[in-house]
C-alpha positions in Angstrom: 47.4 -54.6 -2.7 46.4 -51.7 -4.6 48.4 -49.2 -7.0 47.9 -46.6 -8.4 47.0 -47.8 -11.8 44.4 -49.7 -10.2 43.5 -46.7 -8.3 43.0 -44.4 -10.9 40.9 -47.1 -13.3 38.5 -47.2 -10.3 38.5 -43.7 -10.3 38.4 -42.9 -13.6 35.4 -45.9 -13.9 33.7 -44.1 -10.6 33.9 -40.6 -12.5 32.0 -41.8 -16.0 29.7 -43.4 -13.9 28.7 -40.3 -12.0 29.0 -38.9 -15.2 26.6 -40.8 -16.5 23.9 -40.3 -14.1 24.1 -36.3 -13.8 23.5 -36.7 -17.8 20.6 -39.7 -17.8 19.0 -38.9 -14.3 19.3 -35.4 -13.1 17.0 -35.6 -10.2 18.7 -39.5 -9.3 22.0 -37.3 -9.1 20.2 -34.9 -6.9 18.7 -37.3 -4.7 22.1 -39.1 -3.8 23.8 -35.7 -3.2 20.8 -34.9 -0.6 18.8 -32.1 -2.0 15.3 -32.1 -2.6 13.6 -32.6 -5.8 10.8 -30.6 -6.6 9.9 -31.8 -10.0 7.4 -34.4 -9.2 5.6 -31.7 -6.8 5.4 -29.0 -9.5 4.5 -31.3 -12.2 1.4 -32.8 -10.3 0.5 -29.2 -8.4 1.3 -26.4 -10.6 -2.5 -26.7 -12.7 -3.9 -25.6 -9.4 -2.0 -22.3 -9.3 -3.8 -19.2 -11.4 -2.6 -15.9 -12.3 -4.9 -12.6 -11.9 -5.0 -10.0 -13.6 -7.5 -6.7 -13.9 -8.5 -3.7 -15.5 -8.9 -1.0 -13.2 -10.5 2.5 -13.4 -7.7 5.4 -13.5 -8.6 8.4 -12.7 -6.6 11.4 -15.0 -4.3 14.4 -13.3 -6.8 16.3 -11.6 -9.6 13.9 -12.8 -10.0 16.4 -16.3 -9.6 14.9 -19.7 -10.5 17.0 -23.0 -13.0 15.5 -25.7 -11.7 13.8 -28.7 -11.7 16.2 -31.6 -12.4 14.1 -34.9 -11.3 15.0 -38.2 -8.5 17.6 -37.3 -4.7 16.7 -36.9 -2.8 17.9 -34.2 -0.3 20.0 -36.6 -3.5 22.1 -37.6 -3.9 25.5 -36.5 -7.5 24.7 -35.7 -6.7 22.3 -33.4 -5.2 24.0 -30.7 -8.4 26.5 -31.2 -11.1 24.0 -30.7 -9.1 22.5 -27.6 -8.9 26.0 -26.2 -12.6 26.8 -26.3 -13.2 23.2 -25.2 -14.8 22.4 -21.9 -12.9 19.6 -19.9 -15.0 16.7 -18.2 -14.1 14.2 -15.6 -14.1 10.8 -16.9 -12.1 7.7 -15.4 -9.5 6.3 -18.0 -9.8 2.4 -18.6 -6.2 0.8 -18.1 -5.0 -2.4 -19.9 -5.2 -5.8 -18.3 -2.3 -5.7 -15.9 -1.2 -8.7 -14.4 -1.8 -8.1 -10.0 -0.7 -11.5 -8.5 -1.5 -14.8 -8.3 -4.1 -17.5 -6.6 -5.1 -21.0 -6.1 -8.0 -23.0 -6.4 -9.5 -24.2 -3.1 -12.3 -26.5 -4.5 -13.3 -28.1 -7.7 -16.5 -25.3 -8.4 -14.0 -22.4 -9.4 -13.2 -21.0 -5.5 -10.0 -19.2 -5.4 -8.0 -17.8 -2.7 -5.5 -15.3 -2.9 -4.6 -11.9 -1.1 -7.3 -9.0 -0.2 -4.5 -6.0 -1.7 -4.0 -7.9 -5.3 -7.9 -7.6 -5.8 -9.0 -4.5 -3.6 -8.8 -2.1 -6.9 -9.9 -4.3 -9.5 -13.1 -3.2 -11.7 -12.7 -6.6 -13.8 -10.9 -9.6 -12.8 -9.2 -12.1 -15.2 -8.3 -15.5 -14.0 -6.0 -17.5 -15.9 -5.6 -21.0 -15.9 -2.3 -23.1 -16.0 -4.3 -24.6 -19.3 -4.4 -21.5 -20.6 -8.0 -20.8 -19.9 -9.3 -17.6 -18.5 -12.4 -16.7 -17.1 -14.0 -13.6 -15.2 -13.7 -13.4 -11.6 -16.1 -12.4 -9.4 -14.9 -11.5 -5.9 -16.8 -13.2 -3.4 -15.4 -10.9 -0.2 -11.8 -9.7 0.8 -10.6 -9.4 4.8 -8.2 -6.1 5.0 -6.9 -7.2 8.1 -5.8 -10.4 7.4 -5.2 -10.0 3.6 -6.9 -12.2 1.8 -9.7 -12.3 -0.6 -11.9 -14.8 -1.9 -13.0 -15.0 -5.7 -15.3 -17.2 -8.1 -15.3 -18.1 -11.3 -18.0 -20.0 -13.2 -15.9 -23.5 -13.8 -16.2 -26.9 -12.9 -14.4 -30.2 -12.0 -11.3 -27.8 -11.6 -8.0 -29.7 -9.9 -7.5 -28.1 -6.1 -5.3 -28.3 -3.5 -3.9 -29.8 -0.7 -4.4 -28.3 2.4 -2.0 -28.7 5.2 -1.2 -28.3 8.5 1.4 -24.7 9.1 1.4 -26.2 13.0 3.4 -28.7 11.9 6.4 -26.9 9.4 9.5 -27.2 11.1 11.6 -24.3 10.9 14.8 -25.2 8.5 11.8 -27.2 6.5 11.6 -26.9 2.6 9.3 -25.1 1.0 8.3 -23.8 -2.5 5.9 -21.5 -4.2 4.2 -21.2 -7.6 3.1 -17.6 -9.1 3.5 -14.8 -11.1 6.0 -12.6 -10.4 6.5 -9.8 -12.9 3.7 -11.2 -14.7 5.9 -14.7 -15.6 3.5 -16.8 -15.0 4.0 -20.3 -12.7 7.5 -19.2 -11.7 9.3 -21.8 -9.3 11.6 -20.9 -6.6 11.9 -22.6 -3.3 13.5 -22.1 0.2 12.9 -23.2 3.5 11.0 -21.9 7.0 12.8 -19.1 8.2 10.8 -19.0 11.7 6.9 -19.4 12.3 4.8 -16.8 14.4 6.0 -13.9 13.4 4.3 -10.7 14.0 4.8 -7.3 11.4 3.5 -3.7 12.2 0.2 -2.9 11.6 -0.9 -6.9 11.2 -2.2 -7.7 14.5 -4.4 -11.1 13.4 -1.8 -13.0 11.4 0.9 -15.5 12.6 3.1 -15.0 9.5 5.7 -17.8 8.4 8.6 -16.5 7.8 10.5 -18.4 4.6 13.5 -17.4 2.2 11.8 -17.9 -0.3 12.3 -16.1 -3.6 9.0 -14.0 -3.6 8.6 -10.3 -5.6 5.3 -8.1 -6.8 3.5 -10.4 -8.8 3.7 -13.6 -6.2 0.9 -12.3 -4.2 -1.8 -14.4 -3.2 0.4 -17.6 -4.6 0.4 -20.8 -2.7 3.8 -21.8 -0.3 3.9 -25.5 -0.5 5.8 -28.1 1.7 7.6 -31.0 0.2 4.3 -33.0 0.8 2.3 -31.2 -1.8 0.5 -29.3 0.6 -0.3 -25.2 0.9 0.6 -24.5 4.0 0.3 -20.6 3.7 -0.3 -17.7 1.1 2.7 -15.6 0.1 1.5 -12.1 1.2 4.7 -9.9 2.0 8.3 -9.0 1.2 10.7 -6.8 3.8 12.3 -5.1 1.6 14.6 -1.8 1.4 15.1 -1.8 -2.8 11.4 -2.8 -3.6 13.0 -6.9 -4.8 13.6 -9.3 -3.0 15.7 -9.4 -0.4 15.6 -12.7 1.4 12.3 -11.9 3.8 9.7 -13.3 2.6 6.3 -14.0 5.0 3.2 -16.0 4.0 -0.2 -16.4 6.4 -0.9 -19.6 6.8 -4.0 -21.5 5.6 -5.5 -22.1 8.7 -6.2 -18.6 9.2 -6.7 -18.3 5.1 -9.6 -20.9 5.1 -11.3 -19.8 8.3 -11.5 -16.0 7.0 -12.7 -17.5 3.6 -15.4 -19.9 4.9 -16.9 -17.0 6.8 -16.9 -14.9 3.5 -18.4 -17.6 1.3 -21.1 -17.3 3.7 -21.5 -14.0 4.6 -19.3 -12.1 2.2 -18.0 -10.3 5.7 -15.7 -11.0 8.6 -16.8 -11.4 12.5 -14.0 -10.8 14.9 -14.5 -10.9 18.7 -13.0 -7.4 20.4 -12.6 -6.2 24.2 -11.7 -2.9 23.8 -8.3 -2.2 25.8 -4.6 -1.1 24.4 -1.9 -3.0 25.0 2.1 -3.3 24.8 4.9 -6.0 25.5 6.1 -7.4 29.0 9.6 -6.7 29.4 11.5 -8.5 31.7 12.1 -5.0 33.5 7.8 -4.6 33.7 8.1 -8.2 34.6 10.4 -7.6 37.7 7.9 -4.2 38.2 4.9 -6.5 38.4 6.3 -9.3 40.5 6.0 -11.5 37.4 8.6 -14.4 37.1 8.3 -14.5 33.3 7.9 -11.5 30.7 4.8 -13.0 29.1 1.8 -12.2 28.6 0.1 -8.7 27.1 0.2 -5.6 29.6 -3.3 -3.1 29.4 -2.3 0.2 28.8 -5.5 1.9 28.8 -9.2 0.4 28.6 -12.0 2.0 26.1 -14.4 3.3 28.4 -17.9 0.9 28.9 -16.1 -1.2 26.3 -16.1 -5.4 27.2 -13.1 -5.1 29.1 -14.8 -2.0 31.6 -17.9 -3.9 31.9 -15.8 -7.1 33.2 -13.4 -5.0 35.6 -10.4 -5.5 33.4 -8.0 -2.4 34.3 -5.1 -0.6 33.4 -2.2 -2.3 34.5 -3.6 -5.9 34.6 -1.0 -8.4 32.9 -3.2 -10.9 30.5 -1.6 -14.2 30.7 -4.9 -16.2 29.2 -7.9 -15.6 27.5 -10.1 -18.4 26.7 -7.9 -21.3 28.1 -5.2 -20.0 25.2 -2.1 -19.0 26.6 -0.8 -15.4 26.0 2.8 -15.7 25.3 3.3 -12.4 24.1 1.3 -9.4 23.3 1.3 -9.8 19.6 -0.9 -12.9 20.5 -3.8 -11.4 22.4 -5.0 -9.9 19.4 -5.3 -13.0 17.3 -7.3 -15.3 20.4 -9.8 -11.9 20.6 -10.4 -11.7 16.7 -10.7 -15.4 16.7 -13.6 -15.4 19.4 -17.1 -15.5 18.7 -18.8 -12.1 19.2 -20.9 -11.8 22.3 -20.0 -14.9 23.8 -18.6 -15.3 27.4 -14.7 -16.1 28.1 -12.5 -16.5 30.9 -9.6 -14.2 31.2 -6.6 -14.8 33.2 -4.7 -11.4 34.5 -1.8 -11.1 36.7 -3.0 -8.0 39.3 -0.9 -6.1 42.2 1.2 -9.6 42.4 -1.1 -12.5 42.3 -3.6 -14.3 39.8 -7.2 -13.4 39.0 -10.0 -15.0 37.1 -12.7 -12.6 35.6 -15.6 -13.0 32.9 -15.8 -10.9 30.1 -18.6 -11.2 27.2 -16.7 -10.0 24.4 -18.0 -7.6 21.8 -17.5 -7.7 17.7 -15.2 -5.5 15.9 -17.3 -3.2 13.3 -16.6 -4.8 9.6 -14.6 -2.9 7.2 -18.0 -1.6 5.4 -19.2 -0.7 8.7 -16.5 1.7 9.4 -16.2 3.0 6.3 -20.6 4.1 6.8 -19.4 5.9 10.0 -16.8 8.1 8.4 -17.1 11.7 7.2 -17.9 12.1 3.3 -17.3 15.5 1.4 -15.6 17.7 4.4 -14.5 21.4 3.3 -11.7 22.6 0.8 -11.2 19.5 -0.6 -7.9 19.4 -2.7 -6.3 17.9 -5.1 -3.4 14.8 -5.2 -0.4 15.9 -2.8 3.0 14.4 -3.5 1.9 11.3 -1.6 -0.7 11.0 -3.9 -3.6 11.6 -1.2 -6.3 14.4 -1.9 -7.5 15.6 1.5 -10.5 17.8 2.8 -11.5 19.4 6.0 -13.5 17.7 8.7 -16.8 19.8 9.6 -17.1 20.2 12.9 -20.1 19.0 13.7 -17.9 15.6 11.7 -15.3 15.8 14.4 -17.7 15.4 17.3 -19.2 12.8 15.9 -15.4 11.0 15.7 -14.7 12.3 19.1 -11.5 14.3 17.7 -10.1 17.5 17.9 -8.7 18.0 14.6 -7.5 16.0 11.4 -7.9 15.6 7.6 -10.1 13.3 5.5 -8.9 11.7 2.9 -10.8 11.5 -0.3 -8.9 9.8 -2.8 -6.0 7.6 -2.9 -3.5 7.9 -6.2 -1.3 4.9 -7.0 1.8 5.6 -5.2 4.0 5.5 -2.0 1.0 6.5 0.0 -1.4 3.3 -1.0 1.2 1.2 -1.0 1.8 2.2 2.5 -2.1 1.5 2.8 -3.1 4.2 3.6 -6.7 4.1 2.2 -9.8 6.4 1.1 -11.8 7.5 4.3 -9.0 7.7 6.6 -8.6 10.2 9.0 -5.0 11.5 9.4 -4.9 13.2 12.7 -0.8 14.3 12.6 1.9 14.5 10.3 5.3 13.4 12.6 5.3 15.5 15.7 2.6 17.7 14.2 -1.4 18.3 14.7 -2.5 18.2 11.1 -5.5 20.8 11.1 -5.9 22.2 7.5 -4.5 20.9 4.1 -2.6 23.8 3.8 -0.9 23.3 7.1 -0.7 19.6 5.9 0.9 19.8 2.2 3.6 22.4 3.7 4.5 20.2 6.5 4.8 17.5 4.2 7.1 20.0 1.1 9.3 20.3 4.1 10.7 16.8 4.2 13.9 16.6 1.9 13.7 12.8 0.1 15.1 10.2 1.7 13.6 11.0 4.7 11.0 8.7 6.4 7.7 11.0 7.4 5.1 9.0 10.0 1.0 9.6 9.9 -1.0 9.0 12.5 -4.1 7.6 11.0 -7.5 6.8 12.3 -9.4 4.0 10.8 -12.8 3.1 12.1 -12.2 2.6 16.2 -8.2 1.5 15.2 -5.6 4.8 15.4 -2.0 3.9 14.2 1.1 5.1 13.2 2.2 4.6 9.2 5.7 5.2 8.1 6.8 6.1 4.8 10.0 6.8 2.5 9.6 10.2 0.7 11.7 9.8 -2.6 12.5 11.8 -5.7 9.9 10.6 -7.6 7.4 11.5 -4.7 8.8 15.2 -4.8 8.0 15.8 -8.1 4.3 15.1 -7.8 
């Protein structure tokens, strides 16, 4: 029989005991209670995790900067002579070392991986070690598309990763990452897999993991590990309305990371297979339309004339269900099987056409590199101007230029100012070809279609890059007024 003084001695005894092991055994405690421990994990993976930082070239207001005048104070009365009757001179300013993001080490001879936008405007790289050690990064080769960027830096017998497999996360999984954010270096936080697959605007070759992971500016290019030790993805993006975290976080996983950087440690460029058609989602009401039972696969809207997908017969209208013995599921992933094809060879493509299955051959094509594109755009157009409020200084397109592009009108863009514009990425050599509803077909036109938008209203560009046109959205805010 038990009473209650008994009772309450076991108690109290079970209490100190418990006690006792939150105070000698922290992680024991932990264990018992079911959480995860990550201590072990960042103890033994953390060296492999590097934070990068740059100094970049920063072009002054207008690009003008006065000469130094030695030997007279600012107070003097001859000071603000000599500056008057000085000539001003374009000359980029050097910025301090700012810390960009973070990275990991991918092999023992100094390889690094981390994203393509925490590198893309870097003069001189700086890669910092967990021991303290920093060396000078050279950047091998970054992918725009998929984000990510390969550097070097002259160092051996260097600890490196894990690599796992993001086909096997399970969503609800735990997961951690390791970086920089805010420039506090090997920061911890950890969450687990939100969802896997996931497709964002304007990223047509990533399968992002999804994770609620702590992640802000500064974790960029950091590894996501699972509770094996593994990376099973970069940290790349943030949905976000404030600019902090908001409990979105998405990471590419290192499957498609390694592939991209294999082919840049060899090349120092990116081949991606392309058939040339436009495409949207299969509803279940185009599904019912078509005679489809399911509302899968990735519907062609229009096809590039003489492009692959002419050659082979494909045709507006025709329902892709599988390209290349890879299932189509949705639309988002018909771009990921073409980019992941090998240029010029031949495939077998799937489409569902006026209510039955057909098998065609296509030989698919190779999407022009970034540099590529960038060689066939227009340099130096008319009336070039300088930085708007978005921060983009535009010029005229010649038109002997515009029948080159095959457009009827649009703006060049020359330059690129830090702001809500490049972080939109929106970058120099675009073509912007309409401003909302609008034509866009002089700066003029442009900057006072643009003054028109009160802040806190969202404006949308429709931008031409290489053979890709797209709409960009934006935020205007105060600060973007006043520029």
């Amino acid at each position: 029989m038990i009473t209650y003084t008994n009772l309450m001695v076991k108690t109290s005894t079970m209490l100190r005991l418990l006690l006792l092991l939150l105070i000698v055994s922290p992680t024991a405690f932990a264990q018992m209670n079911g959480l995860p421990d990550f201590t072990g994990l960042v103890e033994k993976h953390g060296a492999m995790v590097v934070n990068i930082s740059a100094i970049q070239a920063q072009a002054s207001l207008n690009g003008q900067v006065f000469p130094e005048i030695p030997g007279i104070p600012e107070n003097s009365p001859f000071y603000d002579f000599f500056k008057k009757h000085m000539q001003p001179f374009s000359m980029p300013r050097r910025s301090e070392p700012k810390s960009l993001g973070s990275g990991f080490i991918i092999s023992s001879d100094g390889y690094i991986l981390t994203n393509a936008h925490v590198v893309e405007a870097a003069d001189e790289i700086t890669v910092k070690l967990n021991d303290k050690r920093e060396f000078a990064g050279e950047v091998i080769g970054t992918d725009r598309k998929t984000d990510i960027a390969l550097i070097k830096i002259n160092a051996t017998d260097l600890p490196m990763v894990t690599q796992g497999d993001p086909e096997k996360l399970r969503v609800g999984e735990w997961v951690i990452a390791i970086g920089s954010p805010f420039g506090f270096e090997h920061s911890v936080t950890a969450g687990i897999v939100s969802a896997k697959g996931r497709s964002l605007a304007q990223e047509n070759y990533v399968p992002f993991i999804q994770t609620d992971v702590a992640i802000n500016p500064g974790n960029s290019g950091g590894p996501l590990f699972n509770m094996k030790g593994e990376v099973v993805g970069i940290n790349s993006q943030i949905y976000s309305r404030t600019g902090g975290f908001m409990g979105l976080s998405f990471a590419i996983p290192i499957n498609v990371a390694t592939e991209i950087a294999d082919q840049l440690k060899v090349s120092g460029k990116i081949s991606r297979g392309r058939i040339g058609v436009m495409i949207q989602e299969v509803t279940k009401e185009l599904a019912d339309s078509f005679g489809l039972a399911d509302n899968k696969g990735a519907l062609v809207v229009s096809v590039e004339k003489d492009g692959p997908a002419d050659r082979a017969g494909i045709k507006a209208r025709d329902i892709i269900l599988d390209f290349d013995g890879k299932e189509v599921a949705i639309s988002a992933d018909l771009p990921r099987i073409v980019g992941n094809t090998k240029p010029n060879s031949g495939v077998s493509v799937k489409v569902w056409r006026d209510g039955s299955l057909k098998n065609i051959k296509i030989e698919v094509g190779e999407i022009p590199s970034d540099d590529a594109a960038d060689n066939r755009k227009p340099r130096h157009g008319k009336k070039t101007e300088t930085s708007n409020r978005l921060g983009l200084a535009l010029s005229e397109i010649t038109a002997e230029q515009k029948k080159q592009l095959e457009i009827v009108n649009g703006l060049l863009v020359e330059d690129v100012q830090p702001g809500i514009a490049s972080r939109s990425g929106i970058r120099s050599g675009d073509i912007i070809l309409g401003l909302n509803s609008k034509d866009v077909t002089s700066v003029q036109q442009f900057n006072e279609l643009l003054n028109q938008v009160k802040s806190g209203k969202n404006i949308a560009l429709l931008v031409k890059r290489g053979d890709v046109t797209t709409f960009i959205t934006m935020k205007l805010t105060d600060n973007d007024s006043k520029k």
